[in-house]
N, C-alpha and C positions, 0 to 999 in steps of 0.2 A: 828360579822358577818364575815364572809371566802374573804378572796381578794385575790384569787389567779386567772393564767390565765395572755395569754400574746398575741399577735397581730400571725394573720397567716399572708402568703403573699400576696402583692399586687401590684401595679403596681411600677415600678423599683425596686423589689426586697424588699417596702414598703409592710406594712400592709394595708387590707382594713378602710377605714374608720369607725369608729363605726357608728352600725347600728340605726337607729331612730327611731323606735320601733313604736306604739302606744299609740294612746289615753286612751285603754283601761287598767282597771288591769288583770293581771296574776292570777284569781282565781286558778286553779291546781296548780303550783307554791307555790301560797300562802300557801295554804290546804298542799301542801307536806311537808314545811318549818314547821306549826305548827303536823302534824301527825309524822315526825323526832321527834320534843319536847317533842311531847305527850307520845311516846313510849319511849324516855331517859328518861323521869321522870315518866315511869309506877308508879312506887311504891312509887309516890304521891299519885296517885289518886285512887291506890287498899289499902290504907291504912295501908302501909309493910315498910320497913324501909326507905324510903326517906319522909315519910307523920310522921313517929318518929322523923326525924332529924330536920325536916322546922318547926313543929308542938312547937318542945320543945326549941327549940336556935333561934327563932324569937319572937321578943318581937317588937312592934309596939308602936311609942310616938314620941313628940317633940323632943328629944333628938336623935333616929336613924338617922330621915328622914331628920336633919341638918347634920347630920355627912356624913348620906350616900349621900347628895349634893355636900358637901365640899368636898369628895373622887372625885366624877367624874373631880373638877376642873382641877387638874393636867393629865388626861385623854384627857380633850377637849383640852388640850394645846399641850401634844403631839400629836393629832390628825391636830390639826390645819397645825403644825409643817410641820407632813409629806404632809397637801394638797398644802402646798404651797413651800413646797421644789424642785427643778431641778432637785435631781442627779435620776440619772436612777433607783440607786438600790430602790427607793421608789415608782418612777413614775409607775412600775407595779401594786402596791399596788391600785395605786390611779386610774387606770385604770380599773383593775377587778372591784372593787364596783361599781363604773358609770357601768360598765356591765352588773353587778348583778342586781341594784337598776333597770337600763334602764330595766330589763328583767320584774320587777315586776310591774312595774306601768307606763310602756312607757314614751313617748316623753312630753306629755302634760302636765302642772300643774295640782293636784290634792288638792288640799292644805287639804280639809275637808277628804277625803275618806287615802289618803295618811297618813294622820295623826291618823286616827284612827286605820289603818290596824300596821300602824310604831308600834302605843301603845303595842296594841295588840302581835304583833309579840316579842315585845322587852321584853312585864313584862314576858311571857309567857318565854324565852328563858334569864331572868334573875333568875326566881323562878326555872325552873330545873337546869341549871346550876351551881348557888352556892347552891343550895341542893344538889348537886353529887359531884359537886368537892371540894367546902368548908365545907360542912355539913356532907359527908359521908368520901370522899376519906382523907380529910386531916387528921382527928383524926385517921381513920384507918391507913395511913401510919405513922404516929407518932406512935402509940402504936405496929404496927408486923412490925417496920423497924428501930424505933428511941429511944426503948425502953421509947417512952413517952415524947421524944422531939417536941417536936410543932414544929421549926424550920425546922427538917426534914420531919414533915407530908406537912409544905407549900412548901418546897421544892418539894419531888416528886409529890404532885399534880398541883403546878404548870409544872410544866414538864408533865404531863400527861395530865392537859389543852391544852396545846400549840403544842403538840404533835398531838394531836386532835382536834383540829382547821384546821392542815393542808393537803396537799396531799403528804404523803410521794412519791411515785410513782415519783412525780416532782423532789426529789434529784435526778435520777437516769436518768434523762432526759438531766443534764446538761445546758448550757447557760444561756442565758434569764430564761426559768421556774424552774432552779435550785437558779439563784440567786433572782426570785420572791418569791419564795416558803422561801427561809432563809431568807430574809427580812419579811415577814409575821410571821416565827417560832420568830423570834425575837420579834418583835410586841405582839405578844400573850406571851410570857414570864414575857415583860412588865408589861402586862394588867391583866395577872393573879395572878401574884404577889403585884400588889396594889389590886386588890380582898382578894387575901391571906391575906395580913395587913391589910386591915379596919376588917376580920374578927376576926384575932388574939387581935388584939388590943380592940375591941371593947365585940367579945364576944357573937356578936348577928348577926344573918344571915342576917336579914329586910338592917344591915347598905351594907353591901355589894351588897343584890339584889338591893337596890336601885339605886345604882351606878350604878350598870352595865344595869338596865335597863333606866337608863338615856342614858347612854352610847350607848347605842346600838339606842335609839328612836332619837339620834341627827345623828345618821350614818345616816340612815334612810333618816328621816324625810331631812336633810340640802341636802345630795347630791342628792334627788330627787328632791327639790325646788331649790337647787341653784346649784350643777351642774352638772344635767342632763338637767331636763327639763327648768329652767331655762334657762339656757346657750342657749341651743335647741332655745325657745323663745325668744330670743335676739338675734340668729342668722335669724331668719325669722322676726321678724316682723319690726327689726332695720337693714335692711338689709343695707350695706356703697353703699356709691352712688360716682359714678367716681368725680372726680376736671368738668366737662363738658359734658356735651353732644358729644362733640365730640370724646373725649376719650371713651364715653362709645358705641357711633355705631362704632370705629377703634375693638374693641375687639368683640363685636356683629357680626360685616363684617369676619374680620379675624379666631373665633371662634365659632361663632353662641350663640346666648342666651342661652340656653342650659348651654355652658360652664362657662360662664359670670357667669350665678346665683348661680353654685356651687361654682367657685371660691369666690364670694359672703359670703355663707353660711359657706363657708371654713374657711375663713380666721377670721368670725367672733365667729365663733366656737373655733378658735384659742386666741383670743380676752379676757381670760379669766379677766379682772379686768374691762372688758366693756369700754375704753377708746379710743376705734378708732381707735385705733395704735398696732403695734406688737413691743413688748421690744425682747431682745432677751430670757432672762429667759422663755419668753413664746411661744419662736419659738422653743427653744429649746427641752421645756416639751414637748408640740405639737407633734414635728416629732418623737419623741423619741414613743409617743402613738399612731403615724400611721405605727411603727416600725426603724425606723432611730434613730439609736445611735448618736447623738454628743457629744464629748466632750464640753467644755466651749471653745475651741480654735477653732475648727471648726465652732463650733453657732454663734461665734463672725466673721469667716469669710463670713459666710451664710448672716449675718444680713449687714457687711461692705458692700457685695456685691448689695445687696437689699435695705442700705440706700442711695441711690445716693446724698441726700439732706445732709449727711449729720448730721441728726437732730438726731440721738441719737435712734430713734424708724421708723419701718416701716408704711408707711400710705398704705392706698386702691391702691391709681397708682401706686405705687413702689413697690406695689405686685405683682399687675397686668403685669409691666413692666419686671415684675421678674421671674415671673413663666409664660407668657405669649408666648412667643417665643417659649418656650419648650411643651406648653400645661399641664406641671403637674409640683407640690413643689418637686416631689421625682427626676427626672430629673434635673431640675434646683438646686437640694441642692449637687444632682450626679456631676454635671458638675462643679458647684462651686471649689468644693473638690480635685476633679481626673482629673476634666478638661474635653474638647469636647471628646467622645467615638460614 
């Protein structure tokens, strides 16, 4: 699945907040995502040389569908890897999907409809996939480029994978979408190259698609249960509730409910291990995905500033009290940094 794409502007020179989409699914979306598929792997389905390649180098048994499970593991762990990483050159990654996913099946949990569309989407875009790239392009670039080196057929087709996973266009853009876009090229390099070896090693296409369409049904299926709508869902329904009453008509008076309940929704949003509290690793993902760059030295100034307690982590009031005065995170992270402007 494609994770590219990066925050426009928004208030203090911030991104807008990601959009909360709906309840419903993205039918057109969907239908475009599979009619892409369907037309890269024509010659599956008109019975022409990708319906020769899938046809004669998949063998189906006990034997693939272990191997092609035990391929995905080192996948979910790099994947894992990158969602719960800081540094920025990743955070875009992990931002475009939430985009992506939010685009297909909105805000809400879908758990049954989601899961079957995820299947779908995913066997569907693992059977053309290594039918084109390991089933057609690699023994072709092995045999008119390697004089019959297997090494160099998984070589150029993984480069020809990853190459086409991305938006070239985005080199040429610079900053941000230059250095998203090569963190994604890299990523796909990765991922096709363990493709490339389960099929070299193995010999049989089934081990490969299976992997990947593991691969791609946990992209899927995890960041739309757990952190899109999920998250979503636990920003609304667990909403934080001030230390008092008091505190919470001071910010009602001074800002209006209105602002309260975003700050709210905000911060829980931000919230990502669901524990009540803001670490700074997760202030720093955070602003980084509402478009604010920090380093680790600044995050740790952002967060000194906003722990007044002390305690290691941000709570609900000392957010409030933080971004409160200023009425917005991007100001108050502004002022931190550069000071009153």
């Amino acid at each position: 699945m494609a994770k590219t794409g990066n925050g426009g502007e928004g208030e203090g020179g911030g991104a807008e907040e990601p959009p909360q989409g709906t309840a419903t699914v993205n039918i057109p979306l969907i239908l475009q995502n599979l009619a892409n598929q369907a037309l890269i792997g024509c010659t599956i389905w008109s019975g022409g040389l990708g319906y020769t390649a899938l046809t004669e180098q998949t063998q189906l048994g006990p034997g693939p569908i272990v191997f092609g499970i035990a391929g995905v593991i080192p996948m979910l762990a790099l994947s894992r890897k990158i969602e719960t990483s800081e540094s920025p050159y990743v955070a875009g990654l992990n931002l475009s999907t939430n985009m992506a996913v939010l685009r297909l099946f909105g805000a809400t949990p879908q758990p049954v409809v989601a899961l079957l569309i995820s299947f779908v989407v995913a066997l569907l875009t693992g059977i053309v996939e290594e039918t084109t790239f390991r089933g057609q392009a690699l023994p072709a670039f092995a045999v008119y480029y390697g004089n019959g080196d297997v090494f160099i057929g998984a070589l150029l087709s993984t480069l020809l994978f990853a190459v086409l996973h991305t938006n070239p266009l985005s080199f040429f853009k610079g900053g941000d979408a230059f250095m998203d876009n090569f963190a994604l090229l890299i990523l796909q390099i990765v991922n096709g190259a363990i493709f490339a070896l389960l099929f070299v090693v193995s010999g049989n296409l089934a081990v490969p698609i299976i992997t990947h369409t593991l691969y791609d049904l946990y992209t899927f299926y995890k960041t739309h249960m757990v952190d899109v709508a999920g998250q979503m869902q636990y920003a609304e329904e667990a909403m934080p509730i001030c230390s008092s009453n008091t505190v919470e008509k001071k910010w009602i008076s001074e800002r209006g409910e209105d602002w309260l309940r975003e700050a709210k929704q905000s911060f829980y949003l931000m919230d990502t291990n669901q524990d009540g509290e803001l670490s700074r690793k997760e202030l720093r993902v955070a602003m980084y995905q509402y478009g604010v760059n920090l380093s680790k030295v600044e995050s740790q100034q952002v967060k000194s500033a906003a722990d007044t307690d002390e305690s290691g982590s941000i709570d609900f009031d000392e957010y409030l009290d933080y971004i409160g005065p200023l009425g917005s995170k991007y100001k108050a992270v502004r002022n931190t940094l550069l000071g009153p402007t």
